[in-house]
MIZAFI-412407 format. One record per residue: residue number from 1; residue in three letters; x, y, z of N, C-alpha, C in turn. Coordinates in steps of 0.2 Angstrom, whole numbers. Atoms other than C-alpha are relative to their C-alpha. Layout:
   pos   code    n.c1    n.c2    n.c3   ca.c1   ca.c2   ca.c3    c.c1    c.c2    c.c3
   NUM    ala       X       Y       Z       X       Y       Z       X       Y       Z
...
//
This chain:
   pos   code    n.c1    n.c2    n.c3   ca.c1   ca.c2   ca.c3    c.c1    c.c2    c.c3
     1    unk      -5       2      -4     284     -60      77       3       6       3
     2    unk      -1      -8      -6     290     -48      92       7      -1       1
     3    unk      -6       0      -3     309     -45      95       1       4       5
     4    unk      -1      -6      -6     313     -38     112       7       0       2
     5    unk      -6       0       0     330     -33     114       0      -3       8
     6    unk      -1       1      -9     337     -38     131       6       0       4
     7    unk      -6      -3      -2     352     -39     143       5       2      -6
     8    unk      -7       2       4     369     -33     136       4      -5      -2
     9    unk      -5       6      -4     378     -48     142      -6      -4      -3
    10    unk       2       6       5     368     -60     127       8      -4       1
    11    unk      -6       3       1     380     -74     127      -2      -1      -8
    12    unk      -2       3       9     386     -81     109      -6      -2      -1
    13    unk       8       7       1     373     -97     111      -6       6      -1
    14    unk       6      -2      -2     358     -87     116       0       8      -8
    15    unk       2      -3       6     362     -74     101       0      -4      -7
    16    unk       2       2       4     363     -87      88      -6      -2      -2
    17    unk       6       2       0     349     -94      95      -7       5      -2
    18    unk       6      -7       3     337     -78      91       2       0      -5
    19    unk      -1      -3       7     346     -77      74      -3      -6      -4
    20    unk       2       6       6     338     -94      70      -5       1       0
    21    unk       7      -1      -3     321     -89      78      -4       5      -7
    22    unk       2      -6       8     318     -75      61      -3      -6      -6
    23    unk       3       4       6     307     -80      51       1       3      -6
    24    unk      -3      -4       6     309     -77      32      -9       3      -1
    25    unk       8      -3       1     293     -63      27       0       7       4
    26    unk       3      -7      -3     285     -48      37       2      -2       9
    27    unk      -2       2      -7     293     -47      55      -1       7       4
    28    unk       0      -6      -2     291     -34      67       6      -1       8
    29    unk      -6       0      -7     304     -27      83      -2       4       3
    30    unk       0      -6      -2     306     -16      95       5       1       5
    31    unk      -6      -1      -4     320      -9     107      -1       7       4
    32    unk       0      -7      -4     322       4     121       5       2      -3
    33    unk      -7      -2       1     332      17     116       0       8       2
    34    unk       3      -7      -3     334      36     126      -9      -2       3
    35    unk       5       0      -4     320      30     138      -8      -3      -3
    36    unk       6       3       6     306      25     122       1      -7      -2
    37    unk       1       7       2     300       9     118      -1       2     -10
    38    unk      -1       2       4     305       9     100      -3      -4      -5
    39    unk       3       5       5     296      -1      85       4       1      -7
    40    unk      -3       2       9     302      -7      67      -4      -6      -4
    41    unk       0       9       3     294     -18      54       5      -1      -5
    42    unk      -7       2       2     306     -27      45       0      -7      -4
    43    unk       3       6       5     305     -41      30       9      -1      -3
    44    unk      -4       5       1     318     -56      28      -2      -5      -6
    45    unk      -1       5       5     321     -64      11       0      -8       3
    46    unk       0       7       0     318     -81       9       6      -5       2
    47    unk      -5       1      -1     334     -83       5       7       1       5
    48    unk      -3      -1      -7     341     -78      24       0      -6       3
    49    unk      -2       6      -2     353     -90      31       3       3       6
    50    unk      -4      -3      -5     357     -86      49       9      -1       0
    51    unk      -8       1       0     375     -94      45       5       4      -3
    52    unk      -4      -3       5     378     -82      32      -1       8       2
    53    unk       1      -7       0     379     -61      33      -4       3      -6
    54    unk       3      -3       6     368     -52      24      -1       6       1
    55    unk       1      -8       1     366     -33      19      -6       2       2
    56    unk       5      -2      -4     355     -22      28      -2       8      -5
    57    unk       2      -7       3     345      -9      20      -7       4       6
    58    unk       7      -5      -4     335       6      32      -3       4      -6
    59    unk       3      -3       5     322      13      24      -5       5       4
    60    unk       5      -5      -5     315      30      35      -6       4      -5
    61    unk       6      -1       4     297      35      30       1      11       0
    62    unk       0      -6      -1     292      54      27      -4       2       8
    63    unk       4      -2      -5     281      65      40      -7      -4      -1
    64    unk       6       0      -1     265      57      45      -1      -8      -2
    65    unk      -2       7       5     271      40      37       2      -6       7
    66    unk      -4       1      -4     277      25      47       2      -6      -4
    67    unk      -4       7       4     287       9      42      -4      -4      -5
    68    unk       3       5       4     275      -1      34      -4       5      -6
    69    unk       4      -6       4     265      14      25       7       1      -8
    70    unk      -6      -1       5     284      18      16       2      -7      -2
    71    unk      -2       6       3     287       0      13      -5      -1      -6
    72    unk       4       0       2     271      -1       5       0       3      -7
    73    unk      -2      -3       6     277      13      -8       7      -1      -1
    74    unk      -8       2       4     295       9     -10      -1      -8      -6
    75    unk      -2       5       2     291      -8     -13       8      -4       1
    76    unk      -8       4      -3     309     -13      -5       0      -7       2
    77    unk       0       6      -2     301     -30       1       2      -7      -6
    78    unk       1       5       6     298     -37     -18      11       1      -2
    79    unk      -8       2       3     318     -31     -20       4      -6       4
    80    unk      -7       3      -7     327     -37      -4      -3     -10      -2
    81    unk       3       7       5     317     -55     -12       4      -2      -4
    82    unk      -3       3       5     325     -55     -27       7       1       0
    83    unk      -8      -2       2     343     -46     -22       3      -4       7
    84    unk      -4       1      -7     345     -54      -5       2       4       5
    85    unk      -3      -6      -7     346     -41       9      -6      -1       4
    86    unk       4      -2      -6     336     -37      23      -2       6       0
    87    unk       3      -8      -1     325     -20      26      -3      -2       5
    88    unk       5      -2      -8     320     -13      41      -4       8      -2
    89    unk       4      -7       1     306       2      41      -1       1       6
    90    unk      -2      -3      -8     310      11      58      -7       5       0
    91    unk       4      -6       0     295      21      65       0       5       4
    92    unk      -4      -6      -4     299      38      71      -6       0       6
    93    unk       3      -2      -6     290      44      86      -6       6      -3
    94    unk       2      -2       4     275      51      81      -2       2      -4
    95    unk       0       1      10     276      47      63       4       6      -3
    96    unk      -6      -3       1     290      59      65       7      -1       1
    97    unk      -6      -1      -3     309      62      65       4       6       2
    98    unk      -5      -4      -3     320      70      75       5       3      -2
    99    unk      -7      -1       1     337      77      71       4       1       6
   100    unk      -3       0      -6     341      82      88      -5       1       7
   101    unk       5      -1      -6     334      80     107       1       8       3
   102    unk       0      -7      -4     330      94     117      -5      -1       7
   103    unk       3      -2      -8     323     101     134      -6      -2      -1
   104    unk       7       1       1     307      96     127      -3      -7       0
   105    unk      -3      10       1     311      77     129       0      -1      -7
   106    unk      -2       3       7     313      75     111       5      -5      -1
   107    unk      -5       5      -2     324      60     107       6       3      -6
   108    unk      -6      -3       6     340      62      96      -1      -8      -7
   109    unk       3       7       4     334      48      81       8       0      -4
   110    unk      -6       3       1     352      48      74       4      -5       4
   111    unk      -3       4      -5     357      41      90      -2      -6       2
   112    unk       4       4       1     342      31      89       2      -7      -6
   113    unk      -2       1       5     348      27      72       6      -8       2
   114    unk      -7       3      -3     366      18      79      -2      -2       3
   115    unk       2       4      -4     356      10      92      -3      -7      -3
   116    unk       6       4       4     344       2      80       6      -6      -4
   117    unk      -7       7       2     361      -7      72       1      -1       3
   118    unk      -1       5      -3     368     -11      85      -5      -7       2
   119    unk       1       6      -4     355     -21      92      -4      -1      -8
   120    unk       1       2       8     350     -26      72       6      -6      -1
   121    unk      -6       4       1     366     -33      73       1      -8       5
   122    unk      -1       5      -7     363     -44      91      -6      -7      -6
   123    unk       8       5       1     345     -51      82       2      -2      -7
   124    unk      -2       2       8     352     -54      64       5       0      -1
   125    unk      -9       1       3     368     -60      55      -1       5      -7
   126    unk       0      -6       4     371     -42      48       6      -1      -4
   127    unk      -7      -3       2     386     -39      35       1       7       3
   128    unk      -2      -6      -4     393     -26      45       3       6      -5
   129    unk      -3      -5       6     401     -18      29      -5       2      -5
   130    unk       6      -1       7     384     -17      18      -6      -1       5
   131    unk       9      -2      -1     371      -9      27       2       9      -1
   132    unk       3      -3       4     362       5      20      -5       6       3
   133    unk       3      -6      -3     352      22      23      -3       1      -7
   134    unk       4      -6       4     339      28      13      -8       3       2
   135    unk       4       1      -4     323      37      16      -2       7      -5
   136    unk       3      -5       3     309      50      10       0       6       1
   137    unk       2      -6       0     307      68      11       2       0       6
   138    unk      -4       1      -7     310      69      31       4      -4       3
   139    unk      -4       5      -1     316      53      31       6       1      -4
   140    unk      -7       1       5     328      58      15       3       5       6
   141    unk      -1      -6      -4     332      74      27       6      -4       5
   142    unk      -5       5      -4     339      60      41       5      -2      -3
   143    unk      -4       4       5     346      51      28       7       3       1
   144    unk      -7      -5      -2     358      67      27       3       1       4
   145    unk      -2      -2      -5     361      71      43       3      -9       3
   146    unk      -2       6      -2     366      50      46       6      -1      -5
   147    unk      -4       1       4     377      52      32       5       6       4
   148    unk      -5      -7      -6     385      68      43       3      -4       6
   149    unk      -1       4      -8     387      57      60       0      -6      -1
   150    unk      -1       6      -1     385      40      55       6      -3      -6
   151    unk      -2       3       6     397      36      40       6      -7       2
   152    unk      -6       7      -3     408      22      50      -7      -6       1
   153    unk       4       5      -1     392      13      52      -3      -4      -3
   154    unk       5       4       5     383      13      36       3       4      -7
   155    unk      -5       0       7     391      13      17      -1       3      -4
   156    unk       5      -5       6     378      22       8      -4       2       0
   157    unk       6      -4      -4     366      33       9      -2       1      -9
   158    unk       2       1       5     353      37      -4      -8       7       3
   159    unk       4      -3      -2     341      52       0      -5       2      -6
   160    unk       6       0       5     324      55      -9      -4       8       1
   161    unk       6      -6      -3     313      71     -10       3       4       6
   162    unk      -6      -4      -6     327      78       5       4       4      -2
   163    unk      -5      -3       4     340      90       6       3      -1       7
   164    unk      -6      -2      -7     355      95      20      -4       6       5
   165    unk       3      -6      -2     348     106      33       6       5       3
   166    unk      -7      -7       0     358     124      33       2      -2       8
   167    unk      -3       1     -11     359     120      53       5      -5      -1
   168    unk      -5       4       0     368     106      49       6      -1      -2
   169    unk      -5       1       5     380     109      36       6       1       4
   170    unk      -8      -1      -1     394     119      45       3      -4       6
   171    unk      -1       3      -6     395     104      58       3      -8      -3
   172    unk      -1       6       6     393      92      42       9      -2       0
   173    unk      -7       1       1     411      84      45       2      -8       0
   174    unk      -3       9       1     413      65      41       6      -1      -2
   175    unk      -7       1       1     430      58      44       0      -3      -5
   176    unk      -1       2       6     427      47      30      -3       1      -5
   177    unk       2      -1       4     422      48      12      -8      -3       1
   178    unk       6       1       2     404      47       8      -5      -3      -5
   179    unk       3       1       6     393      37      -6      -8       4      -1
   180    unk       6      -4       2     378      49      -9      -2       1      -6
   181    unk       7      -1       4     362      47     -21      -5       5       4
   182    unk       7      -2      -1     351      60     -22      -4      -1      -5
   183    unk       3      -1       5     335      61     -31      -7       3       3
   184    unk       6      -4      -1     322      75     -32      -5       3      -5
   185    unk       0       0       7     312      82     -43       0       8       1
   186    unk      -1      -8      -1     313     101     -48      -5       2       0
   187    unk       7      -5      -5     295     105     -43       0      -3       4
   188    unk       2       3      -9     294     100     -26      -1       4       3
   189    unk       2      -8      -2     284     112     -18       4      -3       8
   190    unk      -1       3      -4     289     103      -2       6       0       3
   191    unk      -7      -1       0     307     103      -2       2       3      -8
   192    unk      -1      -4       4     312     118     -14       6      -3      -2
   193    unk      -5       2       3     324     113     -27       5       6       0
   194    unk      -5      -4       1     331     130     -26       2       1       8
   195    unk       2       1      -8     330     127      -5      -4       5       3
   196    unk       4      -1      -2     321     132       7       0       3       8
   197    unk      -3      -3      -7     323     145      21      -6      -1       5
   198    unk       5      -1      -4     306     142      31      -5      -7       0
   199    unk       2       5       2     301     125      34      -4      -4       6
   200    unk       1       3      -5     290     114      46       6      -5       2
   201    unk      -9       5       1     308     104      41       5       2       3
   202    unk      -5      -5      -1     318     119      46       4       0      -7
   203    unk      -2       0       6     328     126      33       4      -4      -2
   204    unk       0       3       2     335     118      20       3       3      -6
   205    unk      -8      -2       5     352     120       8      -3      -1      -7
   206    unk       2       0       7     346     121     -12       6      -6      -3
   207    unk      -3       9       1     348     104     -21       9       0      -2
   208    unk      -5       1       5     362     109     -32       8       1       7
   209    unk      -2       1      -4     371     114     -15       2      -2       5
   210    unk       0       6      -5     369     100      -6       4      -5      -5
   211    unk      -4       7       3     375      88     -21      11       3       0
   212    unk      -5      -3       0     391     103     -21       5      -4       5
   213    unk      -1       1      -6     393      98      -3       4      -7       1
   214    unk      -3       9       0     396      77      -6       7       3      -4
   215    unk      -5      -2       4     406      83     -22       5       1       3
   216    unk      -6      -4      -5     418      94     -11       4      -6       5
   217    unk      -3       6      -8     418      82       5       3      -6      -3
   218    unk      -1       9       2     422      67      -6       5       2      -6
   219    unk      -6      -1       3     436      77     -16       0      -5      -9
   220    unk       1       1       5     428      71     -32       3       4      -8
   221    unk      -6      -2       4     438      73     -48      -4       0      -7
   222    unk       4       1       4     426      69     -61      -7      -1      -4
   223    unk       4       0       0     410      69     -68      -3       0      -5
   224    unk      -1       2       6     399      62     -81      -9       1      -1
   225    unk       6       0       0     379      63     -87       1      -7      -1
   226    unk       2       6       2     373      46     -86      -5       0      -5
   227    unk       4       0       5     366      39    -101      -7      -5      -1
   228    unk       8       4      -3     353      28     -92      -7       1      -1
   229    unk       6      -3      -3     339      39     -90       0       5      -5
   230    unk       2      -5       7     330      50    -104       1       9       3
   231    unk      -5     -11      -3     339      72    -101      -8       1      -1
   232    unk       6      -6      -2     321      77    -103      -4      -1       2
   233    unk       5       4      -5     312      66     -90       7       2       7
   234    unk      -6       4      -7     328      62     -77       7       2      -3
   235    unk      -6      -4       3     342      75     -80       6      -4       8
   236    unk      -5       6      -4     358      62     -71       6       5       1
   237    unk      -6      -1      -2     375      68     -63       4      -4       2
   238    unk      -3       4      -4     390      56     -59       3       1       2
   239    unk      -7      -1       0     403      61     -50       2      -6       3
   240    unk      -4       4      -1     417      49     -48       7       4       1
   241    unk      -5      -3      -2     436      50     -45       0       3       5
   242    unk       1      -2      -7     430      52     -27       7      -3       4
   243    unk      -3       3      -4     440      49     -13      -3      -6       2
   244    unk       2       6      -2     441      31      -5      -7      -2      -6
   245    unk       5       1       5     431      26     -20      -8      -1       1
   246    unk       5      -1      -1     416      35     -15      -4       1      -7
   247    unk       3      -3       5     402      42     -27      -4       5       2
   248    unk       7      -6      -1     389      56     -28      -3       0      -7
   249    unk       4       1       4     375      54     -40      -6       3       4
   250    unk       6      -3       1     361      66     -44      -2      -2      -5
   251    unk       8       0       2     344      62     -50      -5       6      -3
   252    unk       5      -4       1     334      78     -56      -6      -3      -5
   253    unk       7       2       4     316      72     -60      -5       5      -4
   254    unk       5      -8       3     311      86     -73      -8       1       2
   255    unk       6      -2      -2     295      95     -67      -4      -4       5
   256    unk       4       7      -5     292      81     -53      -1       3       4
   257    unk       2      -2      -5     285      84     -37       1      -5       6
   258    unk       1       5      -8     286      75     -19      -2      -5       0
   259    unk       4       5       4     284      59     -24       6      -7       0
   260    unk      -3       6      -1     293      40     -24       2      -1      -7
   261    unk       1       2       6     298      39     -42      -1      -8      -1
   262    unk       4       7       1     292      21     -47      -5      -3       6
   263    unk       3       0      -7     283      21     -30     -10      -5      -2
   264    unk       9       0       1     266      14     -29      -5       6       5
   265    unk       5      -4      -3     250      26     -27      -7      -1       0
   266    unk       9       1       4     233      27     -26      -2       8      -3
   267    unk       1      -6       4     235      44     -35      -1      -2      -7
   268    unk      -1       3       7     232      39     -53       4       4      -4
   269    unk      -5      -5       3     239      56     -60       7      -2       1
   270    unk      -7       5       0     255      49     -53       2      -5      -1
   271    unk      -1       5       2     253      35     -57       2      -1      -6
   272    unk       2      -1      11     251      40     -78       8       3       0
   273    unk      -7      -3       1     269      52     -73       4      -7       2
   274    unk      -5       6      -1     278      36     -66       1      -5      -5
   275    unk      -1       4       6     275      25     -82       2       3      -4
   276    unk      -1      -2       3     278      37     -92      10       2       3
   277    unk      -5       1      -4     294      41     -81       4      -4      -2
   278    unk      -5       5       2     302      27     -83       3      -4       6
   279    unk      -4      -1      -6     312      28     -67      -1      -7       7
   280    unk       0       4      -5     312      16     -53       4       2       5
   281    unk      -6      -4      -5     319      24     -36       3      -6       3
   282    unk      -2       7      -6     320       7     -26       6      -3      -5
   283    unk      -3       5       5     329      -1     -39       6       3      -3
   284    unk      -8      -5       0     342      14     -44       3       0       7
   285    unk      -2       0      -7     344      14     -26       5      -5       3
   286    unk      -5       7       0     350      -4     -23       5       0      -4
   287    unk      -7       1       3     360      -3     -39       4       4       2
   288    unk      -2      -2      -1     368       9     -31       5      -1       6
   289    unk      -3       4      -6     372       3     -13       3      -7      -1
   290    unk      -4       7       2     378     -14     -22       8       2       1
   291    unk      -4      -2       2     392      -5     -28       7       4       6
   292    unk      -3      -3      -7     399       0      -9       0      -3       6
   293    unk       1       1      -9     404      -6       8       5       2       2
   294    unk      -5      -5      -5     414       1      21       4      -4       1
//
């Protein structure tokens, strides 16, 4: 199923009429957005009732990846099933994202970002206070930089295998508090746990100075090791006594590498570290964004 955005000037009728058209399952979209014909796949619980609002979870792929590839490893369809939400897997341009446009047509996929709600919002009965950002390694990267420029429009952010990029930080100024999950793991040759000055990603702020960052910005008061997750597999941070009763929550996945924790792979090495593990990201992820809306 093909959604094609269309005039502004939807009346009410004709926007219902499309929210009853969504089938429940595997849907696919698209929208112009900065001059580009835009795609998304995107999968609706059973339990979707056009009458009722339901929470919206983004879910951005890594480099070379596109929505359905990361959907594939997240496994977010089997959750949004059983918790009730909606995910969309947006695909970047080129099985790339952006952070900013330039001379070179490049698009701004932040801006892209806020387009893709709005019109998410025309084509589905969204809870406007419980939608969601999370996203892999370039996608965790957006994830941060959405959580810098979009905080009015989405409640929780959740980055994976990502960090803050140095470019970004000293611009980093969200009016309001922030909920931020990170989880990395401390070998990540890919995004360096101690950062990363020289990157096909551009550089890139070291983990512990990016979770400093939420900490600070979110005037965080307190902090506690979670006792969920085994200290010598999955070393945990929580801070609380956040402003506007945000959070910030780190993840260190000892000796881990680039990777989905609980993800599905056809790497079997990984797959032996994942059982072992314990870990499930999709699933800490959601518990986490339950806990928040704007």
């Amino acid at each position: 199923m093909t959604l094609v955005t269309g005039c502004n000037s939807i009346q009410a009728e004709e926007k219902s009429l499309v929210k009853e058209k969504i089938l429940s399952g595997d849907n696919y979209g698209e929208l112009h957005d900065q001059g580009k014909l835009r795609t998304y796949y995107f999968y609706t619980p059973k339990s979707y009732n056009p009458d009722r609002p339901m929470p919206l979870v983004l879910v951005f792929h890594g480099d070379d990846g596109n929505g359905r590839s990361i959907s594939n490893v997240t496994r977010f369809n089997e959750l949004a099933e059983q918790k009730g939400f909606i995910v969309v897997y947006p695909d970047g341009i080129d099985q790339k994202w952006s952070l900013r446009g330039n001379a070179q047509g490049r698009v701004d996929d932040v801006s892209f970002v806020s387009a893709l709600i709005d019109h998410l919002q025309q084509q589905i009965n969204i809870d406007s206070h419980k939608v969601y950002a999370t996203g892999f390694s370039r996608g965790g990267i957006l994830t941060q930089a959405l959580a810098c420029k979009l905080p009015n429009k989405i409640a929780g952010f959740a980055s994976v295998a990502g960090s803050l990029p140095v470019r970004l930080k000293p611009n980093c100024q969200p009016k309001t508090s922030v909920s931020m999950l990170m989880l990395n793991g401390t070998n990540d040759r890919d995004v360096l746990y101690e950062g990363n000055d020289h990157t096909q990603r551009g550089a890139l702020v070291s983990i512990s100075d990016m979770v400093n960052f939420w900490r600070s910005h979110d005037q965080c008061t307190s902090s506690n090791e979670s006792p969920k997750f085994s200290k010598d597999k999955v070393k945990t941070a929580l801070y609380t006594g956040c402003s506007g009763n945000s959070e910030v929550w780190q993840l260190a996945v000892v000796n881990g590498g680039h990777f989905w924790p609980g993800g599905s792979s056809t790497d079997e090495s990984l797959n032996k570290f994942n059982a072992k593990l314990g870990l499930n990201a999709s699933e800490t992820i959601w518990n986490f964004f339950e806990r928040h809306s704007s």
